[in-house]
C-alpha positions in Angstrom: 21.4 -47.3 -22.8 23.4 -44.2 -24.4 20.4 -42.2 -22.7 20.4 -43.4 -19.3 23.9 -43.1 -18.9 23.6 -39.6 -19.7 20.7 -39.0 -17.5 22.3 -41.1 -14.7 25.5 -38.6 -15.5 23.7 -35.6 -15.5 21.7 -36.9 -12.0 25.3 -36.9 -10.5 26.8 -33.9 -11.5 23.5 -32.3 -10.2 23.8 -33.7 -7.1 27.2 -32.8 -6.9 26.5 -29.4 -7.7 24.0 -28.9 -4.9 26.1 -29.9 -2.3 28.8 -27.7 -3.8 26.8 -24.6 -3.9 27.4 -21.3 -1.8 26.7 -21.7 2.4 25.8 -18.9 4.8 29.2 -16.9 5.8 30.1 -17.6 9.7 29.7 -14.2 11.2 30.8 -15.0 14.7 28.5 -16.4 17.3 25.1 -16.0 17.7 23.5 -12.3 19.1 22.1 -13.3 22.6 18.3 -12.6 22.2 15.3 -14.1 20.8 14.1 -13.4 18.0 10.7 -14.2 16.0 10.3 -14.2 12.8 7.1 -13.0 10.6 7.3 -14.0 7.2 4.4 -11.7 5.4 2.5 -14.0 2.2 4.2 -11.5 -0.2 7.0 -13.6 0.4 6.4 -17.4 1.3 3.8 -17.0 -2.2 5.9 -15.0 -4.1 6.3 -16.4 -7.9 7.1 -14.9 -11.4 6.4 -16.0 -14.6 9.1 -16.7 -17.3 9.5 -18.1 -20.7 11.3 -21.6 -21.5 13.7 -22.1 -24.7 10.2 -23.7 -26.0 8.4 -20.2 -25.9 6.1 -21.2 -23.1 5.2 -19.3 -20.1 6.3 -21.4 -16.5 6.0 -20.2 -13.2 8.8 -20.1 -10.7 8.1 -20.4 -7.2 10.4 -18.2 -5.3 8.9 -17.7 -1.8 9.6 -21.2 -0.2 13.4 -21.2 -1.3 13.7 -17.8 0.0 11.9 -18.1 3.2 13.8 -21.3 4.3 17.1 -19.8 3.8 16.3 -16.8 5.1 14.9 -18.8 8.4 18.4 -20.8 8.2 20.5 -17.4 8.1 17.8 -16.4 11.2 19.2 -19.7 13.4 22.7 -18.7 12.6 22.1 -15.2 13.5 20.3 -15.5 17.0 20.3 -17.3 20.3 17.0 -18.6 19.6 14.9 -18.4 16.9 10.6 -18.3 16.4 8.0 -19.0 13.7 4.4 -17.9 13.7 2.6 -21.3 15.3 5.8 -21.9 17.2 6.2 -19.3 19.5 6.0 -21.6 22.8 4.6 -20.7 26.6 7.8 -18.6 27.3 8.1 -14.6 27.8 8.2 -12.7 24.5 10.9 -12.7 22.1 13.5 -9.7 22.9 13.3 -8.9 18.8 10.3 -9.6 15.9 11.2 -9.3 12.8 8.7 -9.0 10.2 9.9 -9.9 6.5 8.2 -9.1 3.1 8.6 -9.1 -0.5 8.7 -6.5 -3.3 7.6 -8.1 -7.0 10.9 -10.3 -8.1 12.4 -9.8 -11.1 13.9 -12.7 -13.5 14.8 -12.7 -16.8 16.3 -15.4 -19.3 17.5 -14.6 -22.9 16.4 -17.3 -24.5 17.7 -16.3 -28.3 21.2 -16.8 -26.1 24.1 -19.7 -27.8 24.1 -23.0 -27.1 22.8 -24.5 -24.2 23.3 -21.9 -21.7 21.0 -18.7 -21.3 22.1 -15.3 -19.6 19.8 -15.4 -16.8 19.3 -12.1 -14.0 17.2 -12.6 -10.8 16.9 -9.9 -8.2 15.2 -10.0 -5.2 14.3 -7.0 -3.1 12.9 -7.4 0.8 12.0 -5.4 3.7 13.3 -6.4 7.0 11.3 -4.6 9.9 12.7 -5.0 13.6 10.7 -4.2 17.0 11.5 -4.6 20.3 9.5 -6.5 22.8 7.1 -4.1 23.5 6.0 -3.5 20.1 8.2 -0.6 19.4 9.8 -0.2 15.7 13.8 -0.7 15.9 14.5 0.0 12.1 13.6 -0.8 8.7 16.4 -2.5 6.5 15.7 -3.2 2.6 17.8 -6.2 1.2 18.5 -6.1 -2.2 20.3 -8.7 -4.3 20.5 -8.9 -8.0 22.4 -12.1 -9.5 23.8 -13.2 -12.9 24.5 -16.8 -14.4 24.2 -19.4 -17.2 21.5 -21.3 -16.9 21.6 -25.2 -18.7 18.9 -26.5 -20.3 17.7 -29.5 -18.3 18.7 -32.7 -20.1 15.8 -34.3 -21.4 14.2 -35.0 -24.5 12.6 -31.9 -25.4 14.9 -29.6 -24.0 12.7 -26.9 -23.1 13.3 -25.6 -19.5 16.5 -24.7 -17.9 17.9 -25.7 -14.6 17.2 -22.9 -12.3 17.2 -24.0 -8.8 20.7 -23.5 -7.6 20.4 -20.2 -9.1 17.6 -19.6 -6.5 19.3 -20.9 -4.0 22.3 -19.0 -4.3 20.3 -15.6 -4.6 18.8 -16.7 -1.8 22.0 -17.3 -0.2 23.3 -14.1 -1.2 20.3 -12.1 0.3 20.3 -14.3 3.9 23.8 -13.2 4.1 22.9 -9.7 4.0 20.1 -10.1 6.3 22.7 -11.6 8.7 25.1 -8.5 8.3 22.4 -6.2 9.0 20.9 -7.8 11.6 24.2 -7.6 13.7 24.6 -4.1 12.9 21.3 -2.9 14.0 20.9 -5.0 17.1 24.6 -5.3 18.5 25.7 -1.9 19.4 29.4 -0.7 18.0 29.1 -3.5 15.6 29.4 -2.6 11.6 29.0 -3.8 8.5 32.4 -5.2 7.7 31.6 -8.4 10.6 34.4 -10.4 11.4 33.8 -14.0 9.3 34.3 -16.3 6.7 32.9 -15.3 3.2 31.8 -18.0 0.7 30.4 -15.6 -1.7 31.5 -15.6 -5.2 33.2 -13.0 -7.0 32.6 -13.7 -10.4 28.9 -12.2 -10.8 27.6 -9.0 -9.4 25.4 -8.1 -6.8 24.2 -5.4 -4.7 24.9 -7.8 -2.0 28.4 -7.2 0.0 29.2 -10.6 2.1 32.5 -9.5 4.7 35.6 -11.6 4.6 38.0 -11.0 7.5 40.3 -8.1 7.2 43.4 -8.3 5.5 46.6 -7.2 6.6 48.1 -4.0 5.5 51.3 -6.0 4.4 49.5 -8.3 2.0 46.9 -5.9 1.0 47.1 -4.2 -2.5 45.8 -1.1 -3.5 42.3 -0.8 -4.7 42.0 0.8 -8.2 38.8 2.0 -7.2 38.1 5.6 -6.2 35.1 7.5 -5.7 33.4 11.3 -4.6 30.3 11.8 -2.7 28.3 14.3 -2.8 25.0 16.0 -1.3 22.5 17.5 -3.5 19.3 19.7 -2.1 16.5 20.8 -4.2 16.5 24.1 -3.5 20.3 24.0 -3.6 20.4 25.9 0.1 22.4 23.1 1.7 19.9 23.6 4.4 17.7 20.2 4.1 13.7 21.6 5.0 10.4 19.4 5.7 9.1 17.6 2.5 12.5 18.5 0.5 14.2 15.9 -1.6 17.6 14.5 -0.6 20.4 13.0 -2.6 23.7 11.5 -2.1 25.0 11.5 -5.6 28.1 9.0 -5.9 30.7 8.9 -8.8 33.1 5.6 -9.1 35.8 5.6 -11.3 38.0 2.7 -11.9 41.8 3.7 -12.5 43.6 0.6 -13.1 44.4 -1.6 -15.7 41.6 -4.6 -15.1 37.8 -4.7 -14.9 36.7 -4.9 -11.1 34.0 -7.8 -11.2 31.7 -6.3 -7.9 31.6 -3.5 -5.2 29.3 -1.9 -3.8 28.0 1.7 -1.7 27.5 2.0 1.4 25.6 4.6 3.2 25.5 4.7 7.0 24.8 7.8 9.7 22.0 8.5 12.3 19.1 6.0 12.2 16.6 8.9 11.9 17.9 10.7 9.2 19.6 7.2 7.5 15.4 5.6 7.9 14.4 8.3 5.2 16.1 5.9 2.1 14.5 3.4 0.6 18.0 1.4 0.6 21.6 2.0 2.0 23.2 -0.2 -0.2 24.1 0.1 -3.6 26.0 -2.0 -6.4 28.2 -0.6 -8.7 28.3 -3.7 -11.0 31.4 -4.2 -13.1 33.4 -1.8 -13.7 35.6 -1.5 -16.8 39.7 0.1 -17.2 38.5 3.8 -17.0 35.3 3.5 -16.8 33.1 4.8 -14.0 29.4 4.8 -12.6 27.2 7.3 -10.8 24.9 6.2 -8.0 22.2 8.2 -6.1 20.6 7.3 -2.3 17.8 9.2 -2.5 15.1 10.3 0.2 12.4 12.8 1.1 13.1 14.7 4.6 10.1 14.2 7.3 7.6 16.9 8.5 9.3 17.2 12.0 12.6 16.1 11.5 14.8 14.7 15.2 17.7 16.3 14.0 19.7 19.7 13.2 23.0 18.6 12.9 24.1 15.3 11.5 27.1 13.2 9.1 26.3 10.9 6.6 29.3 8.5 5.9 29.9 7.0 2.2 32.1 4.2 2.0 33.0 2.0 -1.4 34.2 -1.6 -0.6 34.9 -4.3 -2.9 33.0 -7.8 -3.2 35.6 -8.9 -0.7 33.7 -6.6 1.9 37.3 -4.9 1.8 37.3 -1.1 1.8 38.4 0.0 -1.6 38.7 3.6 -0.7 39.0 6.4 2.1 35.6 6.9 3.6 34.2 10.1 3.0 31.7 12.3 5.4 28.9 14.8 4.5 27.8 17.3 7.1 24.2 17.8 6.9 22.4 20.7 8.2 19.0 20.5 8.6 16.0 22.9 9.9 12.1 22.6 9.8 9.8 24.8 7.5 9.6 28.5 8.3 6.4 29.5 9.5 4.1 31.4 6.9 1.0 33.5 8.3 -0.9 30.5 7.9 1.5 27.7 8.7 -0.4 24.6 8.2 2.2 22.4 9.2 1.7 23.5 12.8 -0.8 20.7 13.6 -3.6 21.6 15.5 -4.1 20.5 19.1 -6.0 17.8 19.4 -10.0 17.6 20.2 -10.8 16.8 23.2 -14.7 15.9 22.3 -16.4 14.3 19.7 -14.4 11.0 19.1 -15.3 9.6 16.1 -14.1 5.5 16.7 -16.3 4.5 13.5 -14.7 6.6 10.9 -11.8 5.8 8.7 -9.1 7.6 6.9 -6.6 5.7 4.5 -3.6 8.3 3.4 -1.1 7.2 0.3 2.0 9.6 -0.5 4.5 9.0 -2.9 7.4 11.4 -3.3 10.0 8.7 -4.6 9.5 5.5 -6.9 11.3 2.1 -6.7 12.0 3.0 -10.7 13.9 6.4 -10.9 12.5 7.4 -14.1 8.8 8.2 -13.0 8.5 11.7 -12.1 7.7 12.0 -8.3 5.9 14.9 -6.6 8.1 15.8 -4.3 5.9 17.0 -1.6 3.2 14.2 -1.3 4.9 11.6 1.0 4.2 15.3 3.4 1.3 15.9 2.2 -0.4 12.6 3.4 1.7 12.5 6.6 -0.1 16.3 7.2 -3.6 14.8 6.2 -3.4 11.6 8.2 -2.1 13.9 11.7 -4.9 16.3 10.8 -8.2 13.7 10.8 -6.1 12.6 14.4 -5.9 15.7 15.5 -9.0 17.9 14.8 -10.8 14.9 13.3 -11.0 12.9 16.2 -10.1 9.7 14.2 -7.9 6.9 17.0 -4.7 6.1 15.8 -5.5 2.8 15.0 -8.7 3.9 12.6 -5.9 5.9 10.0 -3.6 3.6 8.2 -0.8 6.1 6.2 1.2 4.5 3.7 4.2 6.5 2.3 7.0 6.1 -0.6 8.2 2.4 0.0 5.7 1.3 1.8 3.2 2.3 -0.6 3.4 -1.1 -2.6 0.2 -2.1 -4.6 -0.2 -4.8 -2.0 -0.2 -3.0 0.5 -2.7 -0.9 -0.9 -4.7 -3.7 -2.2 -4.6 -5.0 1.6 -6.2 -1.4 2.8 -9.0 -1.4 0.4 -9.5 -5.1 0.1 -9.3 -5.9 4.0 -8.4 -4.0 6.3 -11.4 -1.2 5.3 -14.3 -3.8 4.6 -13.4 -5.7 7.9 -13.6 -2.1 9.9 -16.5 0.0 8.0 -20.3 -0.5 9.2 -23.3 1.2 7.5 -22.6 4.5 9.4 -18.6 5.2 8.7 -17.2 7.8 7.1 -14.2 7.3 5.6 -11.8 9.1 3.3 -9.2 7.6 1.1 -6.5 10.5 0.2 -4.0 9.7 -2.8 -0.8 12.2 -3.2 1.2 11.0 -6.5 1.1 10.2 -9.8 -1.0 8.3 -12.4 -1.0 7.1 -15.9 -3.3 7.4 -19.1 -2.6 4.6 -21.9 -4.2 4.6 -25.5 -6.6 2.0 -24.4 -8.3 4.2 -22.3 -7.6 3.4 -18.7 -6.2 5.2 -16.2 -4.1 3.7 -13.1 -2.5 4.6 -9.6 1.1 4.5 -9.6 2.2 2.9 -6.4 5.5 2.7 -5.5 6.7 -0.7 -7.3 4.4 0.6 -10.3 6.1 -0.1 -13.6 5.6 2.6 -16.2 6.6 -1.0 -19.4 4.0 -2.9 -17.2 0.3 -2.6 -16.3 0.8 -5.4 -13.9 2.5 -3.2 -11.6 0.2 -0.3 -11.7 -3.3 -0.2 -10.0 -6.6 0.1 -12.5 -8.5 3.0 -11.2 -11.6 1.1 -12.2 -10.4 -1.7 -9.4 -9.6 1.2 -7.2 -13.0 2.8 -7.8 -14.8 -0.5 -7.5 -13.0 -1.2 -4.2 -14.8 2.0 -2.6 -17.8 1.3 -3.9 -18.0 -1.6 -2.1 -17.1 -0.4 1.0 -20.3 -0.7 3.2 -20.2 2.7 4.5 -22.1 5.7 4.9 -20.1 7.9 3.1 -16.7 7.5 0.9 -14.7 10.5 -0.1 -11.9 9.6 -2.4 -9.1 12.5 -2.8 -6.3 12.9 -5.6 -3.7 14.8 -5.5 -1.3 14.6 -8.4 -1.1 14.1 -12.0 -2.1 12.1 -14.4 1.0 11.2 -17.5 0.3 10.3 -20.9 2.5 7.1 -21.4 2.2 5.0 -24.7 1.0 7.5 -27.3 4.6 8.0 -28.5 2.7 10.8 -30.2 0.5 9.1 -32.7 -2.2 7.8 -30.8 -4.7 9.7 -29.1 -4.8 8.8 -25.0 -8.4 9.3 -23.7 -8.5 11.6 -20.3 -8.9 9.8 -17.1 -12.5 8.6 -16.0 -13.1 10.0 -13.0 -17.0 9.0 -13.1 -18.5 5.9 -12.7 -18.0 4.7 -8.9 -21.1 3.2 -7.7 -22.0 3.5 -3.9 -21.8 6.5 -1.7 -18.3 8.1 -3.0 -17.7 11.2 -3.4 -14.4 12.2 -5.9 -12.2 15.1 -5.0 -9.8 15.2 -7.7 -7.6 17.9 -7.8 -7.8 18.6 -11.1 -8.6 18.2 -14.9 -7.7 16.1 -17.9 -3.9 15.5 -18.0 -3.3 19.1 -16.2 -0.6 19.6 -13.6 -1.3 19.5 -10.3 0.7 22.2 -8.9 2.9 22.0 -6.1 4.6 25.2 -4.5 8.0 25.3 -2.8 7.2 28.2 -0.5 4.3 26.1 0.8 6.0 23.0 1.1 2.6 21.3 0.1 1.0 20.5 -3.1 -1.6 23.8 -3.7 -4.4 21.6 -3.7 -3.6 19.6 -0.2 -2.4 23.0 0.7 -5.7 24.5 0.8 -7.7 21.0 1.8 -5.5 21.9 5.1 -6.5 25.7 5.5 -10.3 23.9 4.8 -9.8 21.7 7.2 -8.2 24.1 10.0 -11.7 25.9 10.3 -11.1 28.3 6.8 -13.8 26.3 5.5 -16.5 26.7 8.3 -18.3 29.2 7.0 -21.4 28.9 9.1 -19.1 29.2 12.0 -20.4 25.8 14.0 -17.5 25.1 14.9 -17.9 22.2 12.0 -16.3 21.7 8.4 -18.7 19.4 6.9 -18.0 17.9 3.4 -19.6 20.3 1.5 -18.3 23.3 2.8 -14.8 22.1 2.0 -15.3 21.2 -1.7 -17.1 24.8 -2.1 -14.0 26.2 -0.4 -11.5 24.6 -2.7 -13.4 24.9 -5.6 -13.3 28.5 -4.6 -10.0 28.8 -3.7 -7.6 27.0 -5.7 -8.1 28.0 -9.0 -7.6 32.1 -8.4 -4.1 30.8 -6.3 -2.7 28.8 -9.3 -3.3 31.9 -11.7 -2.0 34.1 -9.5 0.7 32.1 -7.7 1.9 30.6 -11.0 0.3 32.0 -13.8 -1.2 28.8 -14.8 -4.5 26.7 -14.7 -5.8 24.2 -12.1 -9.7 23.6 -11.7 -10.4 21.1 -9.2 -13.2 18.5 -10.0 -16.0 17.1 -7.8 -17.8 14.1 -8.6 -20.7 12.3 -6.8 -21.7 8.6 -7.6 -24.5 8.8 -10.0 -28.6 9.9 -8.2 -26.0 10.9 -4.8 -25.6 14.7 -5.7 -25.8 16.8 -2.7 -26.2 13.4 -0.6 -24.8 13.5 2.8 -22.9 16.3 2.2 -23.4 17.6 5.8 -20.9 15.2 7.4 -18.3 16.6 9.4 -14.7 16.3 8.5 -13.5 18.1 11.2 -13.9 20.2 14.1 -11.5 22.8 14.7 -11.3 25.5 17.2 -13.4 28.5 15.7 -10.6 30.9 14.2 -10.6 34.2 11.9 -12.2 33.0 8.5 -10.6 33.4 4.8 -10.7 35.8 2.8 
């Protein structure tokens, strides 16, 4: 009887604490347009695995809780509202908004006191917005990361914790941010601190800022926050180039006498220069008396970038969504590459003969990491932009036949999807297509190497892509011809110095693949500042251009471009930077010097290399 009054209890006070949990903030009225919304699987499926008080792996089903608020916040938000299989027999929506998920990340100390475990959930999603024609609007990550004490559920064995209002207030959290940025990318003059009623809490922090309505300057009191911004180049020229790193470096400092519980960073300016970082927003997290935190946005500059002149505006508010300090504005300066003798960034013009609608090209760049610690290459996001206008250009591939995927859009599944569907569903017996990789991978001492994409983990080989599943993937590919290029280099992670780490595996594809890899063992692949390139893209481009059409055809077939980088590369890396890089070229076992008269390109006939 004890028992069932407890449970019955316990039933009450759950109930009770559902319908007291956080509601979507009131923002004002609805936007006036349509919108439809386009929930990707990576989010309505997403799940993650954690471990109970009993030491036994569950699985947490994230996607449904997420995708329903995050539909809620979308009713609030706009005049109307569609789903996929709902769209009705009217005219198109005026907006389509297309929402997916990056891994989520939850963790439970389960050695914790009592019956209540530390518990951290953070949830990371792209928003992307196009008009009714098609054409993209913006790109907004949402990022929420949110802290509790979770209760054991109260039953006999006592295992699992109660965990679904936790969900449902990250959730919460991260609609309300969708909201917010919704309004300030579709309304014009509108900005982030929206007039409305907050209901977020202020006791645990999150990267999330939820606006309450202004307060007046009579019952305001001074913030003890302050911070400095600051703009960092890598060539430290204050002139931002093509394919150069950018950072916005920001130091907060509490002054006063108590810990401030949440606030956040802001970073706003021109859409096309503000597009180039991964996220605008970041969390300070608490802060104690004195102490302070430094917070970078970073982002790679575009080949062609829209603008010379721009400001980017940093602004620190509080979990209130009240501004905790003076904004602050960075001038930015910014100019394209200057043009060397042999400028391969001026993209050829395009052919007008010789469309090639059966061939593919998939390009992968990664200059930037979701985890800061991996070393990027800081030209590749360039480099496979460059590669992908080339095969369009003098390749004669159609727009829709190259797929480029660069920095935070480079998530293993959305590489997965290229290789896994989007290539096999295409390719036919007589395709060519070429798979080029810029960035970085990883040796372990088990012996197997894998891709780095950009939600790669270096703690977790879950989050990294096998090159032998990568390989296999292009095998498969019923085409006439594969060529698979890498560009970067490959880290030792895990030795910690005592175990040996075997060299990557380049051999061993099966099919009709052919390996450009740029070079061997764990060696560097270079990458030159004056170029702007990596050296071996760099001269796959002057191949490319016609340097490589030695025959004078008019053609750069396959093998004429391996012989010219083979020849090329290594006496530039000895004599550019006195150091070693031998590229390698590998066919798929009984292929060698198969098929190695397909044209890559064909670019007007020009003077050849020396």
């Amino acid at each position: 009887m004890v028992l069932i009054q407890l449970l019955a209890f316990s039933g009450c006070d759950t109930i009770k604490s559902r319908f007291s949990r956080q509601a979507l903030p009131d923002l004002g009225p609805p936007i006036p347009l349509s919108a439809h919304i386009d929930v990707d699987p990576s989010l309505s499926k997403a799940r993650t695995e954690y471990l109970d008080s009993c030491g036994r792996i569950r699985l947490l089903s994230i996607g449904p809780t997420v995708e329903d608020t995050l539909i809620q916040a979308a009713h609030q938000t706009f005049r109307s509202v569609t789903l996929p299989g709902n769209s009705g027999a009217g005219s198109r929506p005026d907006v389509t908004i297309r929402i997916r998920m990056l891994d989520p990340r939850f963790k439970i100390q389960t050695d914790a006191l009592y019956d209540r475990a530390p518990a951290e959930l953070s949830l990371d999603v792209l928003a992307e917005f196009f008009d009714a024609s098609g054409t993209p609007l913006g790109e907004r990550p949402l990022q929420v990361t949110r802290k509790e004490r979770l209760q054991l559920e109260l039953t006999q064995q006592r295992c699992d914790y109660v965990i679904d209002p936790f969900l449902q207030d990250t959730s919460t959290l991260l609609a309300s941010q969708f909201m917010q940025e919704s309004r300030v990318l579709l309304v014009p003059g509108t900005q982030s601190s929206a007039a409305g009623n907050s209901n977020t809490p202020t006791d645990t922090p999150s990267t999330v800022v939820v606006k309450s309505p202004p307060t007046s300057a009579a019952s305001a009191s001074p913030s003890p926050l302050s911070f400095k911004a600051t703009l960092l180049d890598e060539n430290g020229n204050l002139l931002l180039e093509s394919g150069e790193r950018l950072r916005v470096r920001v130091d907060v400092v509490n002054t006063g006498t108590q810990t401030v519980a949440d606030s956040a960073v802001r970073l706003t300016g021109p859409q096309p220069l503000l597009s180039q970082f991964p996220a605008t927003t970041l969390a300070t997290g608490p802060l104690a008396p004195g102490g302070s935190k430094s917070l970078e946005f970073i982002a790679t500059m575009p080949q062609s970038p829209a603008l010379r002149q721009a400001e980017l505006q940093v602004a620190l508010v509080t979990g209130s969504g009240q501004s905790a300090a003076p904004p602050q504005t960075l001038p930015v300066s910014i100019q394209a590459s200057a043009s060397l003798p042999e400028d391969v960034d001026q993209i050829p013009a395009a052919i007008t003969e010789g469309q090639r609608p059966g061939d593919y090209l998939l390009a992968v760049g990664l200059s930037s990491y979701r985890e800061q610690e991996i070393a990027a290459r800081k030209y590749a996001s360039l480099d496979a932009e460059t590669v992908a206008a080339y095969f369009q250009t003098i390749g004669g591939l159609p727009q829709n036949n190259v797929r480029l995927l660069r920095d935070w859009n480079a998530l293993r599944p959305d590489i997965e999807e290229a290789l896994l569907d989007w290539l096999p569903a295409k390719t036919t017996k007589d395709s060519l297509v070429v798979v080029y990789f810029a960035g970085q991978a990883v040796g372990s001492p088990s012996g197997e190497t894998f891709l780095v994409p950009y939600d790669g983990s270096l703690g977790s080989h879950t989050r990294l892509y096998p090159l032998k599943e990568f390989q296999a993937a292009l095998g498969r590919l019923k085409a006439k011809q594969v060529v698979f290029v890498f560009d970067g280099t490959v880290l030792k992670h895990g030795a910690e110095g005592r175990t040996k780490v075997t060299p990557p595996k380049w051999t061993g594809t099966s099919g009709s693949v052919l390996q450009m890899i740029a070079t061997t063992g764990f060696g560097k692949s270079l990458e030159s500042d004056t170029l702007h390139h990596g050296l071996f893209t760099y001269y796959l481009l002057r191949g490319l251009r016609g340097e490589a059409d030695v025959n004078r055809n008019g053609e750069v077939t396959i093998g004429e471009v391996t012989a010219y980088i083979t020849r090329k590369l290594p006496a530039a890396a000895r004599s550019t930077f006195k150091q070693e890089q031998q590229p390698q070229i590998f066919s798929a076992p009984g292929t060698a010097g198969k098929d190695l008269d397909l044209v890559l390109t064909k670019p007007p006939l020009g003077p050849l290399a020396d």
